[in-house]
N, C-alpha and C positions, 0 to 999 in steps of 0.2 A: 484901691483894690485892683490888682491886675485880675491873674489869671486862679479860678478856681480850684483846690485840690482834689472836687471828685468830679470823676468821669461824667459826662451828660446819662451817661444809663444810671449811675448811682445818682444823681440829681433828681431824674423822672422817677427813681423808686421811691427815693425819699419822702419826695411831696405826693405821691400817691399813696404814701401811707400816712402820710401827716391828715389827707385832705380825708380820705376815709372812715380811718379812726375817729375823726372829730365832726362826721358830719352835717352841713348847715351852719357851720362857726365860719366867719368873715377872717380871711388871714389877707395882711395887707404884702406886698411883693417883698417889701422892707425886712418881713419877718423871716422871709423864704430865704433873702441876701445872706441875713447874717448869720443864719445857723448852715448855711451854705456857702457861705465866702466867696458867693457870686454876683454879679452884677445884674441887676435887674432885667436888661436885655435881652442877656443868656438866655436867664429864668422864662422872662415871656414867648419865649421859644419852645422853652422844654414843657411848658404849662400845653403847648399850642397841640403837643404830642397826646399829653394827659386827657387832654379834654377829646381830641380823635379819637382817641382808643376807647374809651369809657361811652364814648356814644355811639358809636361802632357797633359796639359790644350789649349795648342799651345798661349797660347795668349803671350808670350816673350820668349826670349833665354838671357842667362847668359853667356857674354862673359870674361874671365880674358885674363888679360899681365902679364909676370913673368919680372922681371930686376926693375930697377932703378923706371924708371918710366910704371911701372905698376900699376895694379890693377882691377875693373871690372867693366861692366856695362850693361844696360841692353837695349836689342834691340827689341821695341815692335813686337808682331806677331799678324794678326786677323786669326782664323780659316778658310780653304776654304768653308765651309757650311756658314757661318756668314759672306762672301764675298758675297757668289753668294746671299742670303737671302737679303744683303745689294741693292746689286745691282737691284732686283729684286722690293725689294722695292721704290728705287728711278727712276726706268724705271716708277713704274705705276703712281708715284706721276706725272711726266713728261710729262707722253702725255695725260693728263687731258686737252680739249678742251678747260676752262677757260684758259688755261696761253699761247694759242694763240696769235702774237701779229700780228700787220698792218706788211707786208714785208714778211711774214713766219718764224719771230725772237719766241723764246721762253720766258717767265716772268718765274726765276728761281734765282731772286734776295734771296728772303725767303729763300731759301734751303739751298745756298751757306753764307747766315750768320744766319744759325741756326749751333750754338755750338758744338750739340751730331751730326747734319750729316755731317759736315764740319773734327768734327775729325775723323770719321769713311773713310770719301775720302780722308784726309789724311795719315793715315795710311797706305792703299791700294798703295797710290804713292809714301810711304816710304819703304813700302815690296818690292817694283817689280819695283823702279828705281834702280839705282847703284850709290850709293854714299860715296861709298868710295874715289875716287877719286878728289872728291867735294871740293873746299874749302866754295862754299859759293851759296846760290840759290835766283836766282832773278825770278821777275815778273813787269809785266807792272800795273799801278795803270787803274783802280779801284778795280772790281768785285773781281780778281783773286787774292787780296790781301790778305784775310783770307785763302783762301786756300793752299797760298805759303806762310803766317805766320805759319800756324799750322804744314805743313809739315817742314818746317825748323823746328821747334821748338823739332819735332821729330827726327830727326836726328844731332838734335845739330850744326846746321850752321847759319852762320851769315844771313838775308835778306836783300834782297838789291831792292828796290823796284824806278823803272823807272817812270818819270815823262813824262806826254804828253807836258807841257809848263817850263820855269827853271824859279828856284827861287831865290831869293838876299841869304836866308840863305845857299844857298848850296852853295857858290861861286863859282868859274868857271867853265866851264860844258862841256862836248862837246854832240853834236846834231847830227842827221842822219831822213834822209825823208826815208817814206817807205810808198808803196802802200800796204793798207787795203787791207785781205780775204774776209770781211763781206760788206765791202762798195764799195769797187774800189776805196775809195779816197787815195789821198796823203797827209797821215800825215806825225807828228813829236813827236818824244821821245828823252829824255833828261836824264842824269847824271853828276851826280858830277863828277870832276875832282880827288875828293877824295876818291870816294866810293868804287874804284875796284881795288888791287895794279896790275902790271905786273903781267903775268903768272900765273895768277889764274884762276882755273876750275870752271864751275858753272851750278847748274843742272835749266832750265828754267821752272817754273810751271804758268799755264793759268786757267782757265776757258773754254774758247772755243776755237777752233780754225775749222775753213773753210778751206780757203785756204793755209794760213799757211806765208801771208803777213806779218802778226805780229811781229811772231818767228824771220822771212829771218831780218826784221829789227832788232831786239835784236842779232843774229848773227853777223850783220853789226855794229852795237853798240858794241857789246863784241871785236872785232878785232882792233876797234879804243883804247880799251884799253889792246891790245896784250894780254886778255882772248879768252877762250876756251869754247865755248858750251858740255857738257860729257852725258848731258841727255837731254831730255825734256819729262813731262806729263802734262795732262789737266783734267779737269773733263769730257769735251764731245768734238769731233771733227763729223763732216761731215762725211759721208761713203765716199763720192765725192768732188772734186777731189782725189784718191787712192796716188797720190805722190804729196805731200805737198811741198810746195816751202823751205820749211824750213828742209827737212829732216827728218828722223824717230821721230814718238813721240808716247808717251803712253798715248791711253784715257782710263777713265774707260769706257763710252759707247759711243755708234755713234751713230748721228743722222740721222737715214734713210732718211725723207722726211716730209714736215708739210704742211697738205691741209688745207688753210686756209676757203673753201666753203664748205667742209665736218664737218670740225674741226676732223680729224688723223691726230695723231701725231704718227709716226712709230720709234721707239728707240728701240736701242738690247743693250745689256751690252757685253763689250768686254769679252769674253767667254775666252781669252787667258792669261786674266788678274787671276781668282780665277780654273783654270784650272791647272796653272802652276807648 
């Protein structure tokens, strides 16, 4: 291999969009070479630029492995101004009087499957959960599905996403009842017998949580298949109850309080989250 046919700028855009797109995926120099027809050298140069400018910029970090199976990858970052601005922004969209509902529930469906705000609250709960330990992150179906897709998606973990009823395609399953935070009722959630091996870690992502009903069931789920809960965050929780039946968890905001005869809706963004 002499000399490469793209320019060092067309090199650096290359792999910065290679290392983005695939966030958290180990790509060895070897890979870079050959769909680059450059020599690795180069490469570690052009990398050397990537990883300045991305940290510069706060918005990623450039991690390498030396040995056998090494190589580098890239771990998205959102700036703290571009957090708390986030935050700030989706507090006001929130306690908007229209999305009131019967009960003092909030209409937050929109938000939660619009694309650019879904990746932005993903990110947040890929910066400031712990997932290294992770093998794999579950959620319970429905709401909470895009935003425990997109966070896995960012840290590169399988999803494993919990059923309320079992289905023929999953084959056999096992089940757990659990009393509802939002309702008081006694449901049920369901997994495959397949979907989770022994002794695997798994970080919990939701949507809302109350009382933290939910969670305590997925907990109780995870133990029937001798997993390990290592995280759990959500988009929003309750200020109240203060200790969750389910144990620590990261929201990005709390829901103060929702008067349904005034129409306030009182939301604070977890300050602890873009503070950190």
């Amino acid at each position: 291999m002499s000399q490469s046919r793209y320019k060092r700028s067309e090199r650096i855009a290359a792999m910065t969009s290679i290392l983005t797109n695939h966030p958290n995926r180990q790509f060895g120099l070897g890979t870079f070479s050959q769909q680059l027809d450059a020599l690795k050298s180069a490469l570690s140069e052009d990398l050397g630029v990537v990883k300045r400018t991305l940290e510069s910029l706060e918005i990623g970090e450039i991690h390498s492995a030396t040995g056998a199976g090494g190589g580098i990858r890239l771990i998205p970052r959102m700036p703290r101004e571009a957090q708390r601005l986030f935050l700030k922004q989706l507090t006001e969209e929130l306690i908007k009087p229209e999305r009131i509902l019967t009960g003092g529930y909030l209409y937050y469906t929109d938000l939660i499957s619009s694309p650019d705000m879904v990746q932005s609250m993903a990110e947040m709960l890929a910066q400031h959960l712990d997932f290294k330990e992770a093998d794999m992150v579950v959620t319970v179906e429905t709401k909470g599905v895009p935003l425990a897709f997109m966070t896995a998606r960012l840290v590169n973990r399988p999803l494993v996403i919990v059923r309320r009823t079992s289905r023929v395609t999953e084959g056999s399953t096992i089940s757990v009842n659990y009393r509802s935070g939002s309702t008081g009722t006694i449901q049920q959630m369901v997994l495959s017998r397949r979907a989770i091996p022994a002794g695997s870690r798994v970080v919990m992502i939701d949507d809302f949580m109350r009382g933290g009903g939910t969670a305590r069931g997925m907990h109780d789920l995870m133990k029937e298949f001798d997993a390990r809960v290592v995280g759990s965050g959500v988009l929003m929780a309750t200020r109240e109850p203060r200790q969750k039946r389910s144990g620590p968890c990261t929201p990005l905001l709390y829901l103060e309080s929702v008067n349904e005869e005034t129409g306030e809706v009182l939301i604070s963004p977890n300050e602890a989250i873009w503070k950190e």
